[in-house]
C-alpha positions in Angstrom: -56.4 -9.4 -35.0 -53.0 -9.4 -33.8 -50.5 -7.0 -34.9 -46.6 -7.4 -35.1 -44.8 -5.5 -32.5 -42.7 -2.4 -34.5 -39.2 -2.9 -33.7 -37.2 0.5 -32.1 -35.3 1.8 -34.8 -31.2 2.8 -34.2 -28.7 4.4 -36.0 -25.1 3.6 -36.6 -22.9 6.1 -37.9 -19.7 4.5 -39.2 -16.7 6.7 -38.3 -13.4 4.7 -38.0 -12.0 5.2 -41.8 -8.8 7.1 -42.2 -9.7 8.9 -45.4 -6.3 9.0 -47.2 -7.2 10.2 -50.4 -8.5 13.8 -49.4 -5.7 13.8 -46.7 -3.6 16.6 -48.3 -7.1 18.8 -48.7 -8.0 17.7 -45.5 -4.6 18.7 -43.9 -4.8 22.0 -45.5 -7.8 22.9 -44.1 -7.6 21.7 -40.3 -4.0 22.2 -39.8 -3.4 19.0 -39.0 -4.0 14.7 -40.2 -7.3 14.7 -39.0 -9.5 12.0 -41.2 -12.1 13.6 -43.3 -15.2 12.8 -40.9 -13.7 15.5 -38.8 -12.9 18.1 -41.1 -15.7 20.7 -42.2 -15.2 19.8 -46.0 -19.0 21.4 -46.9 -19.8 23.9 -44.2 -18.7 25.3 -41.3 -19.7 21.5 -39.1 -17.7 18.4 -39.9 -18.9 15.8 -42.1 -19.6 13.5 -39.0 -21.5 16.2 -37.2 -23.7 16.9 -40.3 -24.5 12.9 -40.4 -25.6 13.1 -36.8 -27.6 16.0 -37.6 -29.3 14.1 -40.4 -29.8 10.8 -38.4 -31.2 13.3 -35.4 -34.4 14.2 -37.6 -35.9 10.3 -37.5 -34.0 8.4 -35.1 -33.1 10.3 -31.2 -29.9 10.5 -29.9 -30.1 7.8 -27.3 -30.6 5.6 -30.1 -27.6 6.8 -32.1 -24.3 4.6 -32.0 -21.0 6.3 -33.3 -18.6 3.4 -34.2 -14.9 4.8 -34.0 -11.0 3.7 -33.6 -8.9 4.9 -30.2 -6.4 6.9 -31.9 -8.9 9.3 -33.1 -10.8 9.8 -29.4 -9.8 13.2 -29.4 -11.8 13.9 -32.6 -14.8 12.4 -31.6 -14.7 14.2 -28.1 -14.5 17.2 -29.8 -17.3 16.5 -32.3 -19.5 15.1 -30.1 -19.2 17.5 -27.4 -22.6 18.2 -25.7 -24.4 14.8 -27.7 -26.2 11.9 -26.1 -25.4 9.0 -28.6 -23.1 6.0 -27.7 -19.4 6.0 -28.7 -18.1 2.2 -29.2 -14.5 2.4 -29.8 -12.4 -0.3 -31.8 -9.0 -1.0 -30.8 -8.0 -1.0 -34.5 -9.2 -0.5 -37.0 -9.9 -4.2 -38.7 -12.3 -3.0 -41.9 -15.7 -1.9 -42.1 -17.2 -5.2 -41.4 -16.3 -4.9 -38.1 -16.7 -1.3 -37.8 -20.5 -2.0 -38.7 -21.0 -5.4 -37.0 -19.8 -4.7 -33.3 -22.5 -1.9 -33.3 -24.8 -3.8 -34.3 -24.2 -7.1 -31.9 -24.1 -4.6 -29.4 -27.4 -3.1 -29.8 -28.5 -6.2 -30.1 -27.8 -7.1 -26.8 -29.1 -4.2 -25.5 -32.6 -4.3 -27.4 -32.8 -7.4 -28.9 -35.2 -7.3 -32.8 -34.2 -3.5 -32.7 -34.1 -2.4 -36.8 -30.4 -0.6 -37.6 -29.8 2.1 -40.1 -26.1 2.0 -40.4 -24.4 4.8 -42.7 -21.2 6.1 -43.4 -19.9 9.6 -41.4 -17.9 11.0 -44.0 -21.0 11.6 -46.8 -22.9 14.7 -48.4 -26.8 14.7 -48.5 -28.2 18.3 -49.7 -31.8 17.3 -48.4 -31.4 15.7 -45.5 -35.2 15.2 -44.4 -35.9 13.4 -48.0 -33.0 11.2 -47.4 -34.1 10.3 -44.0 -38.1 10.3 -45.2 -36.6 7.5 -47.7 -34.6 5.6 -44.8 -37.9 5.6 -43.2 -40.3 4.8 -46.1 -37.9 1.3 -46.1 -38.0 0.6 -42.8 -41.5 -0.3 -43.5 -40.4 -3.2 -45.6 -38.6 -4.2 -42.9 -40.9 -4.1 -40.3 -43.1 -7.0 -42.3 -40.0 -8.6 -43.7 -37.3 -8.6 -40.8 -35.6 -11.8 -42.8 -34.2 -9.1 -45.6 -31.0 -6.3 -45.3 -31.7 -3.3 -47.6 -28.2 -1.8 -49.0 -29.7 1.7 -50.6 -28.4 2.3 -53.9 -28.4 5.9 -55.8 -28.6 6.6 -59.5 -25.5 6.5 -60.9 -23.5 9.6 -62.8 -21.5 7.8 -64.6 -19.7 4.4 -64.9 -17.0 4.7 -62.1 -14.8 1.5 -60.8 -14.7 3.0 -57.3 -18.4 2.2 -56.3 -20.0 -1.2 -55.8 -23.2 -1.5 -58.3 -26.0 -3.2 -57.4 -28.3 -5.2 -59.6 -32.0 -5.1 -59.4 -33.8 -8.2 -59.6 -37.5 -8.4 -59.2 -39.5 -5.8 -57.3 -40.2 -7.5 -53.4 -43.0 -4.6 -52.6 -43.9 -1.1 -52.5 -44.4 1.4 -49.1 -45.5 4.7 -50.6 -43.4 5.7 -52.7 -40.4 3.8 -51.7 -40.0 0.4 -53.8 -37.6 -2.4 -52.7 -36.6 -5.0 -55.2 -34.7 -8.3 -54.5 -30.9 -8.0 -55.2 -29.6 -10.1 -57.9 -26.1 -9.5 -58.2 -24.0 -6.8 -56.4 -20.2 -6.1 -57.8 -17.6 -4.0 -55.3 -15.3 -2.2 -57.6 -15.4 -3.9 -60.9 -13.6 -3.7 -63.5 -13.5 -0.4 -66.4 -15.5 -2.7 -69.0 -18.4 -4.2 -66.4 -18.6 -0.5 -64.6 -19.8 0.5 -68.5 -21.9 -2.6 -69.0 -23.4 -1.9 -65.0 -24.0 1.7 -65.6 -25.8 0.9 -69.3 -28.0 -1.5 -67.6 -29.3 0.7 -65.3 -27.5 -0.7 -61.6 -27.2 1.7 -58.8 -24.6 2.8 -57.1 -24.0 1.1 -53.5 -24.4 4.2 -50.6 -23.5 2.3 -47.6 -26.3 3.1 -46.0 -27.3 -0.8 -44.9 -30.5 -1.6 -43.1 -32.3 -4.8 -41.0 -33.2 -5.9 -38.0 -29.9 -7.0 -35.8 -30.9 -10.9 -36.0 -30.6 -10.6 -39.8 -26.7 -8.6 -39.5 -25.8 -11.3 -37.2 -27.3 -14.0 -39.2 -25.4 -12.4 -42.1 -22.5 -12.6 -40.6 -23.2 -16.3 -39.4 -23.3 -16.9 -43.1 -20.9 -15.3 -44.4 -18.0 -14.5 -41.9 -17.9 -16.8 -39.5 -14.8 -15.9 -37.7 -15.8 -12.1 -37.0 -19.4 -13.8 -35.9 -17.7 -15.7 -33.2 -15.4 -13.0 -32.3 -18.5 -10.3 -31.9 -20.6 -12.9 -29.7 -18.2 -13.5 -27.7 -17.8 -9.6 -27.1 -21.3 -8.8 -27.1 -21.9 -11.0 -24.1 -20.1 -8.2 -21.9 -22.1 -5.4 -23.4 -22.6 -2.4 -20.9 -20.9 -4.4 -18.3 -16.9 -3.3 -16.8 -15.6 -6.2 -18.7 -16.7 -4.7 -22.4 -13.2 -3.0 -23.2 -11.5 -6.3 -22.8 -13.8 -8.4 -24.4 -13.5 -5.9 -27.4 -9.9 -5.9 -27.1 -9.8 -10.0 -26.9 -11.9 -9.7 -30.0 -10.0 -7.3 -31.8 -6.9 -9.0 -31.0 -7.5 -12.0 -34.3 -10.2 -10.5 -36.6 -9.3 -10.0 -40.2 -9.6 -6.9 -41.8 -12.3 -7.6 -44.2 -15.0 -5.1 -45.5 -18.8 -5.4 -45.1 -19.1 -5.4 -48.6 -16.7 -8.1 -49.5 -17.8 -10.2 -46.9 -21.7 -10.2 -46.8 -22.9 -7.7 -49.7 -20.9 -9.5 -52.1 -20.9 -12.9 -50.7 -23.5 -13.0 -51.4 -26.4 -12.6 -48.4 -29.0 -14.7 -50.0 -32.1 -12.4 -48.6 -30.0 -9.0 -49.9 -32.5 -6.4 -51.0 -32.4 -3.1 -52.3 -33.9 0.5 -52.5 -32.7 3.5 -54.7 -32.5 7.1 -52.8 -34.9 9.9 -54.5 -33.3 12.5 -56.8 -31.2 14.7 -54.3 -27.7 15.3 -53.9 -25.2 12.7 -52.5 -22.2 12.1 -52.8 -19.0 10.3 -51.0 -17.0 12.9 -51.5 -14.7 10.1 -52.0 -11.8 11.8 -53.9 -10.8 15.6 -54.1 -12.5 15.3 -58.3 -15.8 14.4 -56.4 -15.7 16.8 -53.5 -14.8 19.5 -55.8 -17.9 18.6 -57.8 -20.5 18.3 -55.6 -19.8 21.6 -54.0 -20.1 23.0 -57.8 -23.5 21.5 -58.0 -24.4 22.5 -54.3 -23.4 26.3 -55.5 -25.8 25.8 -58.9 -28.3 24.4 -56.6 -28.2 27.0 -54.2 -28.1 30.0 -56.8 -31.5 28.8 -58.2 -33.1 28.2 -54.7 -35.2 30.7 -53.9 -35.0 31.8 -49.9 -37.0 29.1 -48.0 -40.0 30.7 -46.2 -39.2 28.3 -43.3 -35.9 27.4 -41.9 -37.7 23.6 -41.4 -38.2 23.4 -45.2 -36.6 22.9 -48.3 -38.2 24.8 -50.8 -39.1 22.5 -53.9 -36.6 23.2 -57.4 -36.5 22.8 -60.8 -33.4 21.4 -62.2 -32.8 21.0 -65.7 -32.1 17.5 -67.2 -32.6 14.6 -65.5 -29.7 12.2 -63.5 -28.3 12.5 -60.3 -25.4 11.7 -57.7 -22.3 14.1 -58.0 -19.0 11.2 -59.3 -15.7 12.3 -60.6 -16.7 13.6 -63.8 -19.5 16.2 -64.8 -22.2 15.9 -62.9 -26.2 16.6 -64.3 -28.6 17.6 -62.1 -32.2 16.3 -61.1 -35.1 17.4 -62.3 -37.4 18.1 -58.8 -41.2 18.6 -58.6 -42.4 19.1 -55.3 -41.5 18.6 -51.8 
């Protein structure tokens, strides 16, 4: 019986946004107007260099793309010092559909089918190895459906208008413990009234963390944005080759600025599916209310942990009550059984 040929799997780690909102925190910190990717906001490592960390455990560095803007080459030189993944940098920076798309249609050109997991740089995961287990545990969907894109959704704390909610439609199918159902709706920063009504149905949260195979992106963006589809073909034809940087800079030179989740998530991409992260701590550290809340929760957390017999390992928790993701307001805590 024939089998169907497992795509290679890559990783995109989105890190061209400017982060103006904790730039005062930010500046305090580093000394200087560095965006938040770069600054070590939780920890002693930067926010980017924890992502690559995290993307490290299931995907290798040779497979890792960091999408970036010129003007903040100095940061990424420093953060990447000593690293093997790909830096694509933007001329400009024209939203974060393009910031995810021209990684993508260059992979694409490079491997063609390869499946991309494309996250943010600038987020907090506690348990990095459940988050990446869970990436994983959906790329299984993908590898019999490569038609779909998965945006992973979280559990949400509380009704907040600075997410996009997602709307879960039926269930598509099951790998493990990872379920992926069919996206029926998805809303990018609604209003005070439909966050409540979202958040009282039971919609997740969107993470940003977007999954598929490249043809599907690119179809997506057939679809959906046209203009930044032509502009990124024509670019991607000069992949690896001298003439890249002025293809990307021809590209660059007319796209919109339009985000990823205006112009596909919310579109919408007909074949738009979902998944919802396990009960561990994320966040978007989003605003300086959120930051300072998830590093509450990661001191609670840590005070209750027990030390972990091996550095590998997180040791398994109980938490009281259950909910989830640390947002702007008070945040409860997962219950946890096992590891």
């Amino acid at each position: 019986m024939a089998t169907r040929d497992v795509p290679r799997r890559w990783s995109v780690v989105m890190a061209g946004g400017e982060g103006n909102r904790l730039g005062a925190l930010v500046e305090r910190v580093c000394q200087d107007a560095r965006p938040k990717q770069f600054a070590p906001l939780m920890g002693s490592r930067s926010l980017l260099r924890q992502t690559l960390e995290r993307t490290r455990l299931r995907v290798p560095e040779s497979r890792t793309v960091v999408s970036g803007l010129d003007r903040h080459a100095s940061y990424l030189a420093a953060d990447l010092r000593g690293s093997n993944v790909r830096v694509l940098l933007q001329p400009s920076n024209r939203g974060t559909a393009a910031g995810l798309l021209w990684p993508v249609y260059w992979i694409h050109q490079i491997d063609p089918g390869a499946l991309v997991i494309a996250m943010p740089s600038d987020h907090f995961v506690f348990e990095d190895r459940r988050f990446m287990d869970h990436l994983i545990g959906v790329s299984a969907f993908l590898d019999e459906h490569p038609q779909w894109l998965v945006a992973v959704g979280a559990r949400p704390a509380e009704p907040d208008t600075d997410y996009g909610w997602i709307e879960r439609a039926e269930s598509l199918e099951s790998h493990g413990s990872e379920t992926v159902w069919r996206v029926r709706q998805f809303v990018e920063k609604p209003s005070s009234d439909t966050a409540r009504a979202c958040f009282a149905r039971g919609h997740l949260w969107n993470t940003f963390v977007i999954m598929g195979r490249t043809e599907t992106f690119i179809n997506a963006a057939r679809l959906c944005a046209p203009e930044l589809h032509a502009a990124l073909s024509d670019a991607a034809r000069h992949a690896g080759t001298e003439g890249e940087r002025e293809a990307v800079e021809t590209a660059y030179r007319g796209l919109p600025v339009e985000s990823f989740s205006d112009a596909v998530l919310a579109a919408p991409f007909p074949r738009l599916a979902t998944s919802c992260l396990p009960p561990i701590l994320w966040s978007d550290l989003g605003t300086p209310e959120r930051l300072l809340r998830t590093a509450i929760v990661l001191t609670m957390m840590n005070a209750r942990t027990p030390p972990a017999p091996e550095p590998s390992r997180n040791v398994p928790v109980d938490y009281p009550q259950a909910a989830w993701a640390a947002g702007p307001a008070d945040v409860p805590l997962t219950r946890r059984t096992g590891s």
